[in-house]
FISEFI-919289 format. One record per atom (N, C-alpha, C, O): x, y, z; residue in three letters. Coordinates in steps of 0.02 Angstrom, whole numbers, plus 32768, in hexadecimal, padded with zeros to 4 digits. Each point is the difference from the previous one (the first is absolute). Layout:
XYZALA...
This chain:
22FE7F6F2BDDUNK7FD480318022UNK80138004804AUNK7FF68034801FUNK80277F958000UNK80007FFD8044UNK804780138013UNK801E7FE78030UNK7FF7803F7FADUNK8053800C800FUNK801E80428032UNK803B8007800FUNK7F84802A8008UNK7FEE80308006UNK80027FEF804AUNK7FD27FE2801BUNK806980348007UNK800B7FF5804AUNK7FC88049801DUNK7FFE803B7FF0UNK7FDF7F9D803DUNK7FC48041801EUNK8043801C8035UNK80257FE58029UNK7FD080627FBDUNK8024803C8039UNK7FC780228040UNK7FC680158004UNK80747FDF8027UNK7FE2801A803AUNK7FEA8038800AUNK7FD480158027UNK805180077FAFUNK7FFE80518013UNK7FB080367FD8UNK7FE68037800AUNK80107F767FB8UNK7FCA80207FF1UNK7FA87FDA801FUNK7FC580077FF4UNK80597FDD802AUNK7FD47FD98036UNK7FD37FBB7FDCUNK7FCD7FE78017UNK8051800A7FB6UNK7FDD7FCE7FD1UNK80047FB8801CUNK802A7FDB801AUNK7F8780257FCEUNK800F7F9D8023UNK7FBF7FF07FBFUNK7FC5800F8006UNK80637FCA7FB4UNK7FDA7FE77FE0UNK7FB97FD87FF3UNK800A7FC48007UNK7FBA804A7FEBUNK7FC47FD78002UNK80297FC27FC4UNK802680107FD2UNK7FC67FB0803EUNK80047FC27FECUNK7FD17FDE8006UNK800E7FC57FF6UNK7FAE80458019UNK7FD27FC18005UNK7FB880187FBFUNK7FD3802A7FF9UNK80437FAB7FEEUNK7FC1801C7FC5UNK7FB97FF38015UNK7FD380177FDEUNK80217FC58059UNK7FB57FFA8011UNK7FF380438015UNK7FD3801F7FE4UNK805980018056UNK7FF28046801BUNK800780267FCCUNK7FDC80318001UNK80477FCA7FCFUNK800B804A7FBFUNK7FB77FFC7FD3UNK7FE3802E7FE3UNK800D7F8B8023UNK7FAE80157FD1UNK7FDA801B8031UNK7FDB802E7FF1UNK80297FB98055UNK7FCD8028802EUNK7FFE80477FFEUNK7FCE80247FFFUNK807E7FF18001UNK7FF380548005UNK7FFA80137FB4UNK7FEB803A7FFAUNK80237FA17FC4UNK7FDB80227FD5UNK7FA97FF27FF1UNK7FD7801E7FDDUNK80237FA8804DUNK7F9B800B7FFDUNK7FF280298034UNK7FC5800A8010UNK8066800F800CUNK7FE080378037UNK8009803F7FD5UNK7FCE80217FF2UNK80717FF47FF6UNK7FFB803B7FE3UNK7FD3801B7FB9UNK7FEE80387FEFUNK800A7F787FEBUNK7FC17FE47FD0UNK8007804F7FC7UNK7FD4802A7FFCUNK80607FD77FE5UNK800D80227FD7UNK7FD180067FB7UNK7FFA7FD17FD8UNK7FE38078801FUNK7FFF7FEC7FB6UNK803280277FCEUNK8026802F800BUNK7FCD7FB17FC2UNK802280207FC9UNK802180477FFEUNK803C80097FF9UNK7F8F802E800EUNK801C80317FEBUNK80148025803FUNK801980388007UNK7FD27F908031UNK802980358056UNK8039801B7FF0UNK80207FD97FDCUNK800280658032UNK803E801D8016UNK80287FE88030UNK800D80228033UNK80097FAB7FC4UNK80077FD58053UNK804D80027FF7UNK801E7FE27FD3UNK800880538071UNK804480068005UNK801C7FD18036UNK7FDC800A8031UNK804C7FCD7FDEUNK80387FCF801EUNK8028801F8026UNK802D80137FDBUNK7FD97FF98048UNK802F801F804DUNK803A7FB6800FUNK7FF47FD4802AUNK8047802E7FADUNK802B7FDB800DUNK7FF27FA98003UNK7FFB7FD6802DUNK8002802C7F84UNK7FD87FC77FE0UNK80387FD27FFCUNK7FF87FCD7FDFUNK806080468050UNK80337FBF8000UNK7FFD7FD47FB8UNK800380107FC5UNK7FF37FA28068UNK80257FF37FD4UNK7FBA7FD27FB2UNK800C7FD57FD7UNK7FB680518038UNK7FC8801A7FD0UNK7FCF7FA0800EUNK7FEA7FD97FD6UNK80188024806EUNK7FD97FC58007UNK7FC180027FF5UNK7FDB7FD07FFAUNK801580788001UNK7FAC802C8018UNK7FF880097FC8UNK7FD27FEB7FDCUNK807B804F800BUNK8002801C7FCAUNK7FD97FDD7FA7UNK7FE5801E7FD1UNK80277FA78037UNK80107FD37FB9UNK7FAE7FED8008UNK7FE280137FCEUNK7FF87FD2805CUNK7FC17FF08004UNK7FDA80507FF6UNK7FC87FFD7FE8UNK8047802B8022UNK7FD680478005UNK801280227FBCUNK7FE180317FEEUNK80607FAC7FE2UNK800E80177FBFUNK7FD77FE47FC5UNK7FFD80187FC8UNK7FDF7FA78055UNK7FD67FE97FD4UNK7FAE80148000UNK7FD77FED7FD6UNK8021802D804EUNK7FB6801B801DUNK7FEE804F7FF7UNK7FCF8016801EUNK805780127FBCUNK800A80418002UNK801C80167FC8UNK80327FE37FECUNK7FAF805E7FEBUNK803680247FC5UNK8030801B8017UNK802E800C7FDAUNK7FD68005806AUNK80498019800DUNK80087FFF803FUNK7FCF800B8024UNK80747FE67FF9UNK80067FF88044UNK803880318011UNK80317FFC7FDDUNK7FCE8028804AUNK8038803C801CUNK80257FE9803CUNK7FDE7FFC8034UNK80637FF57FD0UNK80117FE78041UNK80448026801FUNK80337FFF7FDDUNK7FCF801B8059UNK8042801D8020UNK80237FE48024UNK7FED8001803AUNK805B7FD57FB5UNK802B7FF18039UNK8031802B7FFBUNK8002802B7FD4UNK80277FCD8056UNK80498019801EUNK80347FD67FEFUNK8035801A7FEFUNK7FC57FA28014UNK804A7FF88007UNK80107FDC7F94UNK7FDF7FDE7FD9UNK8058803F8022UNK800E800F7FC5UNK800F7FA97FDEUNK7FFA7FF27FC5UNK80167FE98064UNK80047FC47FE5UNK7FC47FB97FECUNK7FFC7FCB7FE0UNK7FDA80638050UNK7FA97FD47FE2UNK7FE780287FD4UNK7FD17FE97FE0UNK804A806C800BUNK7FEA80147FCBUNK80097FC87FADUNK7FD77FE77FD9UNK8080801C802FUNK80147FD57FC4UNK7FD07FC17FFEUNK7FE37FEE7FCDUNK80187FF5806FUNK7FDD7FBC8008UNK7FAC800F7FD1UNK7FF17FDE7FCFUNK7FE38057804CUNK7FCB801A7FE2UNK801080067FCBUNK7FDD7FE07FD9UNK805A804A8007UNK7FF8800F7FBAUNK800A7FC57FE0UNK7FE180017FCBUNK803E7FCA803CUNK80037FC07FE5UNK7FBF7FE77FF2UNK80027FD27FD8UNK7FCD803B803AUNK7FCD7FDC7FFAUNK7FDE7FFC7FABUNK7FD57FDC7FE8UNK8049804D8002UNK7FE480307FD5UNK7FAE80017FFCUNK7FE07FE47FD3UNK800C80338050UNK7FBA80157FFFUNK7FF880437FD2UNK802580318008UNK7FA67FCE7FC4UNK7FE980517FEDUNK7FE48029802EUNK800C803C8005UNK7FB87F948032UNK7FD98034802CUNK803280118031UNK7FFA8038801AUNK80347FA77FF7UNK801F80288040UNK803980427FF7UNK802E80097FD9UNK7FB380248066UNK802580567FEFUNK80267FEE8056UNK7FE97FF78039UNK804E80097FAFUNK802780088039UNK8030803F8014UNK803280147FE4UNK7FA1800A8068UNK802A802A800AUNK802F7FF78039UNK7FF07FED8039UNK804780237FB3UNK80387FF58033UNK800A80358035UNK7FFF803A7FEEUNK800C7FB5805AUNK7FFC80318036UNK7FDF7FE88046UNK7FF87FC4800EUNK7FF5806D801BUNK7FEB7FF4803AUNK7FB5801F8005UNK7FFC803D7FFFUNK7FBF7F968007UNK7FBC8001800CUNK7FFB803D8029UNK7FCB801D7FF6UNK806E800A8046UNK7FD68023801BUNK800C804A7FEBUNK7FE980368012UNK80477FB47FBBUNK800980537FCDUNK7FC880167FD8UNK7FDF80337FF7UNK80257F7A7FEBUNK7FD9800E7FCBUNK7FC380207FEFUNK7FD17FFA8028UNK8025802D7F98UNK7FCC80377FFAUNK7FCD7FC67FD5UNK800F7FE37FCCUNK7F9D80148066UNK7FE87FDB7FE8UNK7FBB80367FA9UNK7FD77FE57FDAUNK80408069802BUNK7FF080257FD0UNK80327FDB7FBEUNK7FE0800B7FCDUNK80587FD38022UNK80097FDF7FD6UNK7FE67FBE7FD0UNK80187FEB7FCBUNK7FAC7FFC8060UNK7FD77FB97FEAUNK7FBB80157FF1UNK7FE480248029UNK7FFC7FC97FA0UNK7FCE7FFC7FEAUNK7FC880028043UNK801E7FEB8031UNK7FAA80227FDCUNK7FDF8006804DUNK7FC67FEC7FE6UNK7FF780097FC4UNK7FCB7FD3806EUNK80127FF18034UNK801B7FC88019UNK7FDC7FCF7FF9UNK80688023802CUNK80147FD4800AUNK7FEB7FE18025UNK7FDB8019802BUNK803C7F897FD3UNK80017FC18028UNK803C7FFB801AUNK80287FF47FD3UNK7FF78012806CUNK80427FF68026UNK7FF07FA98005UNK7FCB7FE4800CUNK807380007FE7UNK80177FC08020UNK803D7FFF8012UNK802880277FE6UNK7FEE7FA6804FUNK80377FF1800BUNK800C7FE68037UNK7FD980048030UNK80757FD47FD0UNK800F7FEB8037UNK803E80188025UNK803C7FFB7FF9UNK7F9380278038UNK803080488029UNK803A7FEA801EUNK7FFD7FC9801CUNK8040805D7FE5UNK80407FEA8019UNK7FD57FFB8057UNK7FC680138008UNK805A7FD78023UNK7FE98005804CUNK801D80608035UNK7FEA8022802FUNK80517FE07FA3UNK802680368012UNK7FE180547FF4UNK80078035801FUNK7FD57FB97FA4UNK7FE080567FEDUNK7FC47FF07FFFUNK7FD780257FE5UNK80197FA68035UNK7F94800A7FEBUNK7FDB801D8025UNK7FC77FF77FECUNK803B802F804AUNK7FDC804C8029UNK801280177FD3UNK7FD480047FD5UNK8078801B8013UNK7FF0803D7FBFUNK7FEB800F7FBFUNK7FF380347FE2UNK800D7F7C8009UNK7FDF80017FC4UNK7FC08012801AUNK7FF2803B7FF6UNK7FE97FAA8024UNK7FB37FF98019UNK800080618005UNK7FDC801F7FD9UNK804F8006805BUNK7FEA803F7FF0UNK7FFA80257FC5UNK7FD480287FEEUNK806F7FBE7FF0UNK7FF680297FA2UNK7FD27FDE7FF0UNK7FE180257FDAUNK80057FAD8029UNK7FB17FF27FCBUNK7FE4801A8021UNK7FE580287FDAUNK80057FE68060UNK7FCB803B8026UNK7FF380367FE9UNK7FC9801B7FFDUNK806B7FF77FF2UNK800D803C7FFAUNK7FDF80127FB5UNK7FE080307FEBUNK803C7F897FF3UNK7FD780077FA7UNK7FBD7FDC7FF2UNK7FE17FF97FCBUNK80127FEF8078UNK7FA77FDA7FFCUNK7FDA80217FBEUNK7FE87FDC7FD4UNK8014806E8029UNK7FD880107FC8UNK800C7FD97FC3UNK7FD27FF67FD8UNK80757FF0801CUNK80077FE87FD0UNK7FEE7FC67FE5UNK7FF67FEC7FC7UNK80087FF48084UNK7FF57F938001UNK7FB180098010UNK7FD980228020UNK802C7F937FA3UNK7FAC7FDE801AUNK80107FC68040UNK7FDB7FF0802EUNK80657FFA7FC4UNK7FED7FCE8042UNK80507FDD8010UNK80187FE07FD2UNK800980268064UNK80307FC17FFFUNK80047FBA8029UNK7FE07FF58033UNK804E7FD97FACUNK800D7FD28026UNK80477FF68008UNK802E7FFE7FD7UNK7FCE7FFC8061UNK805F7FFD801BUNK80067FB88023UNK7FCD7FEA801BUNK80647FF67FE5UNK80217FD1802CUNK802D80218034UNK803180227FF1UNK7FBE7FD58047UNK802A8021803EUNK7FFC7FCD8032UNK7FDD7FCD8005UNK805980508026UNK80077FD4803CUNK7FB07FF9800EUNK7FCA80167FEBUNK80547FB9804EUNK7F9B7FFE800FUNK7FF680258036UNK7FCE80247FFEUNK80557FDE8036UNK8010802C8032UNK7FDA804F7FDCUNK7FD28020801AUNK80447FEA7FBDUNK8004805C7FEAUNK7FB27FE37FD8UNK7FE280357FFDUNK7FF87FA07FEAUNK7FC980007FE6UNK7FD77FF78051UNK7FE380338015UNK801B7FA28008UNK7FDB80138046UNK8005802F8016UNK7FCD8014801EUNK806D80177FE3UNK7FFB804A8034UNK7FC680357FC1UNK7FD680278015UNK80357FCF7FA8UNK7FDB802B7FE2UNK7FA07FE47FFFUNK7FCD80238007UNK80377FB57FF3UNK7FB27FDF800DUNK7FDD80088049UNK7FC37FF67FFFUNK805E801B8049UNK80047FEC802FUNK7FBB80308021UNK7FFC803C7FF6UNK7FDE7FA68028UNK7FBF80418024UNK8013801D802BUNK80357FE98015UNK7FB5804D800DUNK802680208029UNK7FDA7FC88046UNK7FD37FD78000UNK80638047803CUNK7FEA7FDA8033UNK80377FC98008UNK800E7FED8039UNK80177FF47F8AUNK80227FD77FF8UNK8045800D8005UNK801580337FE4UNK80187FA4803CUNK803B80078013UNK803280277FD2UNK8023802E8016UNK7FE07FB87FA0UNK8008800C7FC8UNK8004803F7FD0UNK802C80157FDAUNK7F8880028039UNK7FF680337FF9UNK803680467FFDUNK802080088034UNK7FE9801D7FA3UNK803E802E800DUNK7FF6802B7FC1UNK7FDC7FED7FD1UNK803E80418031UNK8006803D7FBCUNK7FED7FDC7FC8UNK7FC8800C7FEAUNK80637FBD7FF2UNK7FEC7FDB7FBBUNK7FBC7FEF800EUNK7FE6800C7FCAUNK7FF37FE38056UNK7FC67FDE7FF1UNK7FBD80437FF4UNK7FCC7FFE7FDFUNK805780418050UNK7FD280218008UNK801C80257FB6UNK7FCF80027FDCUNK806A80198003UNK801780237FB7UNK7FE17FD17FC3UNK7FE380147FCDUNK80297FB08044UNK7FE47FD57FC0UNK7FB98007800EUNK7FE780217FD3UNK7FF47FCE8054UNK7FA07FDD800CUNK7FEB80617FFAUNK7FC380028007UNK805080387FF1UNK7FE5803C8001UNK7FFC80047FABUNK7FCD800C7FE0UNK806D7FE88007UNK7FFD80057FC0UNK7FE27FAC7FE0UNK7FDC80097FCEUNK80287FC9803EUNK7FFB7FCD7FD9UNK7FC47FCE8026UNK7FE680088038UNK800D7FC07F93UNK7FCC7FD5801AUNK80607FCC800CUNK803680087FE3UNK7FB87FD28049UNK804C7FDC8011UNK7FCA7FC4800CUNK7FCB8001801FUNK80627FB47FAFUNK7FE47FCA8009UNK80437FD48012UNK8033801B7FECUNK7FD87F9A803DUNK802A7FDD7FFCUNK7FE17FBE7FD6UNK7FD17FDE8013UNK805780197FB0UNK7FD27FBF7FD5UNK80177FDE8018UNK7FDD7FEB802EUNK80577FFC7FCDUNK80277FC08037UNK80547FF78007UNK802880277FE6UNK7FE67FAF8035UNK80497FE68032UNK802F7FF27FC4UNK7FEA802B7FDAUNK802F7FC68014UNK80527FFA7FCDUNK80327FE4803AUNK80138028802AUNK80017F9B7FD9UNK80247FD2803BUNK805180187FD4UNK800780197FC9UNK801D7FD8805DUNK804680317FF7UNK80257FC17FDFUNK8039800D7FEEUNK7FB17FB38008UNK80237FD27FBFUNK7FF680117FC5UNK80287FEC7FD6UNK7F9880448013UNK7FF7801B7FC5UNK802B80257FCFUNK7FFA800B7FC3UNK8044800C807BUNK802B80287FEEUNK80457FE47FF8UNK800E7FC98018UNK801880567FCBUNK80497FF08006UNK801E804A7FEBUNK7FF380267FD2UNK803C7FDE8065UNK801A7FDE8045UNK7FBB7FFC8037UNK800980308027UNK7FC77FB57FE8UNK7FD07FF78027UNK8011801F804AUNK80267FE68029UNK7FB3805B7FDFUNK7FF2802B802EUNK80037FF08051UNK7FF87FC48007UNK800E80558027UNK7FFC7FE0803EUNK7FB28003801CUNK7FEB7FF38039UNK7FF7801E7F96UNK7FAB80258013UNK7FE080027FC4UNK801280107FC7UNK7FA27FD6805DUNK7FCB7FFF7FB2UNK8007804D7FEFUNK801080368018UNK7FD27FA47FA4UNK7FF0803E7FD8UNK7FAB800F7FEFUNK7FDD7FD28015UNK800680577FD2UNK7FBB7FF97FF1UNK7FF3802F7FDEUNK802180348006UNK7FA67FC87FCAUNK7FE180317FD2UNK7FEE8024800CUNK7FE77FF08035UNK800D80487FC3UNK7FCE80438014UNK7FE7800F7FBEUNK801F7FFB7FCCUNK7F9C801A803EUNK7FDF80147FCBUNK7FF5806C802EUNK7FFB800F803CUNK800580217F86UNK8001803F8028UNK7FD8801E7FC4UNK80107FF17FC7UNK7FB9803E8047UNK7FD1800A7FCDUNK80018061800FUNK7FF580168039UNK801480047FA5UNK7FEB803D8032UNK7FB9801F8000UNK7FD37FFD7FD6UNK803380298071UNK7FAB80007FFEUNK7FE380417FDDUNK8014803A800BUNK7FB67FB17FC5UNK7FE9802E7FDDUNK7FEB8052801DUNK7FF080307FDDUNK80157FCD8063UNK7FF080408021UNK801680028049UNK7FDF7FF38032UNK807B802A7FC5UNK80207FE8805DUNK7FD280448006UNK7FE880277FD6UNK80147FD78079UNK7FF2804B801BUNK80408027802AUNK7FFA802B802AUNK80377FBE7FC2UNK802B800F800DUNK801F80387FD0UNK80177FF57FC9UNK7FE48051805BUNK801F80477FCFUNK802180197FFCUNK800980357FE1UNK80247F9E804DUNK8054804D8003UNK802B7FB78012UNK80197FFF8038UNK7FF37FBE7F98UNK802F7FE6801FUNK803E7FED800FUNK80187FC8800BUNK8009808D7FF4UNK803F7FF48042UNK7FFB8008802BUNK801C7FE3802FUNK7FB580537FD3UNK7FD480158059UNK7FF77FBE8017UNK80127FEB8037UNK7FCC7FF07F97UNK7FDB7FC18016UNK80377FD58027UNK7FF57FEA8039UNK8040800D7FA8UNK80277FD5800DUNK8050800D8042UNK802B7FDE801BUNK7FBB806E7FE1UNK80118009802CUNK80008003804CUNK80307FFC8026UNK7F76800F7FECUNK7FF37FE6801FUNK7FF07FBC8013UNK800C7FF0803BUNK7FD77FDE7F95UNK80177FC28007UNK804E7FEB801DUNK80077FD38029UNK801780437FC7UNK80657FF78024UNK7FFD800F8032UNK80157FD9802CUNK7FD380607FE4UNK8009801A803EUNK7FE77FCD8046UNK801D7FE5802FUNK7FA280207FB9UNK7FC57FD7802FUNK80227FBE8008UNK7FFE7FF4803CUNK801A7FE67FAAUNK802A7FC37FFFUNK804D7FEE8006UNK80197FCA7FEFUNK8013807F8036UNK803A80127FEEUNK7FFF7FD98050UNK80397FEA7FFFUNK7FB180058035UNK80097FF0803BUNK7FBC7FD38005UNK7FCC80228002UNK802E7FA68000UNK7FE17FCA7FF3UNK7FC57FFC803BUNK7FC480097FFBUNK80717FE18051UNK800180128039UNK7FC880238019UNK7FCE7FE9801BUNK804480637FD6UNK7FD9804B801BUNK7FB87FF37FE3UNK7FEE7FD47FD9UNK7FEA80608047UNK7FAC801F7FD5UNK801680197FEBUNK803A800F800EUNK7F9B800C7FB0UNK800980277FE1UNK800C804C801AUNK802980297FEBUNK7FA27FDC804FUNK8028805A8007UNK804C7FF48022UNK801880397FFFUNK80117FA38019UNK803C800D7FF2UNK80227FFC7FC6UNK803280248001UNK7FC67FBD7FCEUNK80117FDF7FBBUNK7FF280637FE1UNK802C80227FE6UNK7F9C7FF08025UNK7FF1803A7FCBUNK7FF88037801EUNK7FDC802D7FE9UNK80487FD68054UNK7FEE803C802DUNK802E80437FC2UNK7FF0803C7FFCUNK803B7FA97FE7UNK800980467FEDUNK7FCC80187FC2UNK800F80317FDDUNK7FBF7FAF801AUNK7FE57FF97FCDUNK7FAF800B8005UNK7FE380207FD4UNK7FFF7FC6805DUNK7FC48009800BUNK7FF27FE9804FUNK80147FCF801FUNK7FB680737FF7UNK7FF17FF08051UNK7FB47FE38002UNK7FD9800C7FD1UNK801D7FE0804EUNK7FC27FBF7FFCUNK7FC280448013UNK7FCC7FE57FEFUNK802480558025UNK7FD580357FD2UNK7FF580087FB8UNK7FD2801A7FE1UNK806D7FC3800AUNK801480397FA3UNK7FE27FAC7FE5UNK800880017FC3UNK7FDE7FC08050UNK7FE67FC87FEAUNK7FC87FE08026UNK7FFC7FFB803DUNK7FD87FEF7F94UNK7FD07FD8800EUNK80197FA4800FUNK7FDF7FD38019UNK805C802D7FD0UNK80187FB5802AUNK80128000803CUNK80168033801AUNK7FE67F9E8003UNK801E7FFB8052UNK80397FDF7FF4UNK80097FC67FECUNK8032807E8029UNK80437FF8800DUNK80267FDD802EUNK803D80058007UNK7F927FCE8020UNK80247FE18054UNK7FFE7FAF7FCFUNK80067FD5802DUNK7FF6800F7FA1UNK80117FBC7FCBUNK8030800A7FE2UNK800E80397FECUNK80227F888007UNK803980017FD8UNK7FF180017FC5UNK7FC57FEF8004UNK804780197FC3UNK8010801C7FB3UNK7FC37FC07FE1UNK7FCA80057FE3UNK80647FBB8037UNK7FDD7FBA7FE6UNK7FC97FFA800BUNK7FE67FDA7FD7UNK7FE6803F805EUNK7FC080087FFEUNK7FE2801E7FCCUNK7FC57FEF7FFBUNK804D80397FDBUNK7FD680297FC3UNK80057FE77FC8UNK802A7FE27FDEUNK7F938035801FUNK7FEA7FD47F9AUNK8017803F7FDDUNK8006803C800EUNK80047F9A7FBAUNK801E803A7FE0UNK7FC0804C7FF1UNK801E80367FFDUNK7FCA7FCB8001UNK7FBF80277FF8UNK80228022803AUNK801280397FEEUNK7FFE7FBA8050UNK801E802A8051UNK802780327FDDUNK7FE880397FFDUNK80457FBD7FEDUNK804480227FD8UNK7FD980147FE7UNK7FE6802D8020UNK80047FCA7FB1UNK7FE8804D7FCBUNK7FE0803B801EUNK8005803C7FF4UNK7FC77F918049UNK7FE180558024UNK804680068024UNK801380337FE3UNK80157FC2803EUNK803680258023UNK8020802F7FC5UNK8009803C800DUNK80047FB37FC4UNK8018802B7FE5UNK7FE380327FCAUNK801D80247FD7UNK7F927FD2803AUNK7FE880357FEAUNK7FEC8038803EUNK7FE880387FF6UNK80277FAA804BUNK7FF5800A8032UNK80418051800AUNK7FFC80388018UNK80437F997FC2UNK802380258011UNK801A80307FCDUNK8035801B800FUNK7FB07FF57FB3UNK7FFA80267FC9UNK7FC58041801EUNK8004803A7FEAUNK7FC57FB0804CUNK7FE880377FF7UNK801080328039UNK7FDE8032800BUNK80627FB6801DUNK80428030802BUNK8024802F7FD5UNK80198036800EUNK7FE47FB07FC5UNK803F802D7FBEUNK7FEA80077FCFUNK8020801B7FD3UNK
């Protein structure tokens, strides 16, 4: 099993500690008939505990040589599709889905946007990510931290950090913890147009530095909003952003 040199290029650093692999499967606390899909289930450390707890488990990697490794397992429940998570059409899996996985470090902002994007579809995920990128998404505003991810994820999602994953857990063991995120989406964002949404979110945070009315001067003049434009971006709850940009929907 362990013959499987981790490639760089696909940013893999193996889970090895089985105390942490039961933790994140009593966190993800699977039943039976969940739809629960695997986002690059390697070399199936997660995989093999979540094959016994489930009629079927759906999992997508990329690299073609932990496929063979997976198919060896011979499992009946496992459907393995081969490819890249941020192609993939999640209208192919039974709904509503459970996302798990343990995110490469290299694409996990974009995965996180394609599940955004298919929230209607998920009841809930849990990811392993740097911990760095789980603090900036949990982070309140006001806080250093604070930045576009916290305000794109906490508009759409309830965002929890369950806990720390120390970087011996891994092999090749990481230069930086890792940690759980639990991401639920929220039964009613008020968020209605979100590329508008997210566009202004980018914007407002595209110069860290500035207030916002330099950040959005081409975008909104502090008449056309009920926020006060003389604060940087990181001062606003996310609730700020939504009136700005309903603020600025009713310009156009």
């Amino acid at each position: 099993m362990s013959n499987h040199k981790a490639r760089k290029r696909f940013g893999q650093n193996f889970l090895i500690d089985n105390r942490i692999i039961e933790q994140i499967v009593a966190t993800i606390a699977p039943k039976f008939d969940d739809n629960l899909l695997e986002i690059g289930p390697g070399q199936g450390a997660m995989t093999l505990p979540l094959l016994e707890r489930v009629k079927q488990l759906n999992v997508i990697e990329i690299d073609r040589d932990l496929i063979v490794m997976l198919n060896n397992l011979n499992k009946a429940n496992l459907v393995i599709h081969q490819g890249d998570a941020l192609k993939f059409d999640l209208n192919t899996l039974p709904t509503p889905i459970r996302v798990v996985g343990n995110l490469p470090y290299n694409i996990s902002s974009p995965i996180l946007f394609h599940l955004l994007e298919n929230r209607d579809k998920v009841v809930d995920m849990t990811f392993m990510l740097q911990k760095e990128v789980v603090q900036r998404m949990a982070a309140k505003h006001g806080s250093k931290i604070y930045g576009r991810l916290s305000v794109m994820m906490q508009a759409f999602f309830e965002v929890e950090l369950i806990f720390i994953v120390p970087p011996e857990s891994f092999d090749p063991a990481p230069k930086v913890d890792s940690a759980i995120v639990y991401l639920k989406p929220l039964t009613q964002s008020k968020v209605r147009n979100t590329s508008l949404f997210e566009k202004i979110v980018k914007t407002a945070f595209s110069q860290r530095r500035k207030t916002l009315r330099n950040c959005l001067k081409s975008l909104l003049s502090q008449e056309q909003t009920t926020i006060d434009l003389s604060q940087r971006a990181e001062m606003l709850a996310v609730e700020d952003f939504i009136t700005l940009t309903n603020d600025y929907e009713k310009q156009h």
